[in-house]
C-alpha positions as CSV (number, residue, x, y, z in Angstrom):
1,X,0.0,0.0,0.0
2,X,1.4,3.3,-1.1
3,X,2.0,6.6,1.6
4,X,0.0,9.0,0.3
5,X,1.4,12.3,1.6
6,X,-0.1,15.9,2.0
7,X,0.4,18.4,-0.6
8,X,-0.4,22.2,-0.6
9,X,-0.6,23.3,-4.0
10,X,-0.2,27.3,-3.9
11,X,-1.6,29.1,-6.9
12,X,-0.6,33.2,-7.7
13,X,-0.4,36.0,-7.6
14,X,0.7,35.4,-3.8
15,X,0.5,38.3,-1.9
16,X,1.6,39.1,1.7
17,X,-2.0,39.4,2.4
18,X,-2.7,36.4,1.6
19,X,0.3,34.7,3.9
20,X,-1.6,34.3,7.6
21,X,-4.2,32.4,5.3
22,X,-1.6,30.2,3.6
23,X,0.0,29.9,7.0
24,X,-3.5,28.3,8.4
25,X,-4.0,26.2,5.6
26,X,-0.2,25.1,6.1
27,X,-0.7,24.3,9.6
28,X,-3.7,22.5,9.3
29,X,-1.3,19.8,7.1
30,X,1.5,19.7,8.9
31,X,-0.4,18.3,12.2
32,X,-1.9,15.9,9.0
33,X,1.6,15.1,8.0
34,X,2.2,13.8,11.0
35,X,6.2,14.6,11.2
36,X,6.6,13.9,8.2
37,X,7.3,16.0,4.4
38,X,5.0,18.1,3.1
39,X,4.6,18.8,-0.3
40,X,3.9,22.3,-2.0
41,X,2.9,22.5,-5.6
42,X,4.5,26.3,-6.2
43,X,4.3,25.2,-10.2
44,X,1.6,27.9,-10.6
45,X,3.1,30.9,-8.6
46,X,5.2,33.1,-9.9
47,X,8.8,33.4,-8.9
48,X,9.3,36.3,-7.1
49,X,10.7,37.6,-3.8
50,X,7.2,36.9,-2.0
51,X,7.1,33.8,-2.5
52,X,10.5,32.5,-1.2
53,X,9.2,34.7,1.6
54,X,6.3,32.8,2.0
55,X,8.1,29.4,1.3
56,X,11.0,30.2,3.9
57,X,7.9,31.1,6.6
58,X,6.3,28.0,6.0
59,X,9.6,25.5,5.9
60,X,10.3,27.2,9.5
61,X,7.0,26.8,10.8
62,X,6.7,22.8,9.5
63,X,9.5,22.7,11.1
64,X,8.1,23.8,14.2
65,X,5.4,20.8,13.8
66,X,8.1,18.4,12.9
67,X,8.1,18.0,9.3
68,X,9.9,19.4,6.4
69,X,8.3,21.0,3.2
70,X,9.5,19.8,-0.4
71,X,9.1,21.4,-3.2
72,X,7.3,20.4,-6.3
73,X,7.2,22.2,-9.8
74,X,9.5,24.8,-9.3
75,X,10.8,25.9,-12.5
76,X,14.5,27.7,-13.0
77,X,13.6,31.0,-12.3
78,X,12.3,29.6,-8.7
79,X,15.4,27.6,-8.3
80,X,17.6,30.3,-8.8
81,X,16.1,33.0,-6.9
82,X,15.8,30.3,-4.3
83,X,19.8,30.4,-4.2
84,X,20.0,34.4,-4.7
85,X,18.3,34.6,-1.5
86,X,20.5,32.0,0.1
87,X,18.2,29.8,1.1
88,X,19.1,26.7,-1.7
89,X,20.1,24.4,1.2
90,X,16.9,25.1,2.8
91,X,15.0,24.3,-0.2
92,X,16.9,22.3,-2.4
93,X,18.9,19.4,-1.4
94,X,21.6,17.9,-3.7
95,X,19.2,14.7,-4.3
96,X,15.9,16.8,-5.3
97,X,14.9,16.0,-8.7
98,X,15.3,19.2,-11.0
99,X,18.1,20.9,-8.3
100,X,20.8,21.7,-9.3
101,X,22.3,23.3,-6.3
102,X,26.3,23.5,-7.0
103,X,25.7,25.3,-10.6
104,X,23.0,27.7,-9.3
105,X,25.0,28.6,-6.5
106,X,28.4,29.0,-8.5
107,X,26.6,31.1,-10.9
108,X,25.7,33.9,-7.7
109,X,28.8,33.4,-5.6
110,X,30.8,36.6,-6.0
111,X,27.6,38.8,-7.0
112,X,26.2,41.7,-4.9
């Protein structure tokens, strides 16, 4: 029998507004999840500095319910401002499918 596992698919534009309610919803999962991953869908929001916001907020707070959110669907532009931000090794591990942490982060090492 397969473990089916929570996902939170978010859908943009995400607005700060809109992060207590996404924050609820979160929560509401993670106690589902159990301690264990939780998935988020961000294939349909756009990649900007509001939602790695958002996405740091919520790793930290599954964290707080002992699980650990993994990404699903994020494209390139995600991904790398994922690592502009410095936050690739909270996101993106070395294993994740589509991650490609070591060039990312060599691309934006030396930048200001």
């Amino acid at each position: 029998m397969a473990v089916t596992r929570p996902v939170l698919a978010i859908r943009g534009p995400l607005l700060r507004e809109d992060l207590p309610g996404l924050y609820r919803r979160a929560c509401l999962l993670f106690r589902a999840a159990g301690g264990g991953q939780l998935r988020v869908d961000v294939a349909r929001v756009a990649s900007n500095a509001v939602a790695v916001d958002a996405l740091a907020r919520l790793q930290l707070a599954s964290r707080r319910h002992g699980c650990r959110i993994v990404l699903e669907g994020a494209d390139q532009d995600m991904r790398d401002l994922i690592a502009l931000m410095g936050l690739e090794e909270v996101f993106l591990s070395p294993g994740a499918a589509g991650a490609r942490t070591g060039e990312t982060a060599a691309r934006y090492r030396g930048r200001t």
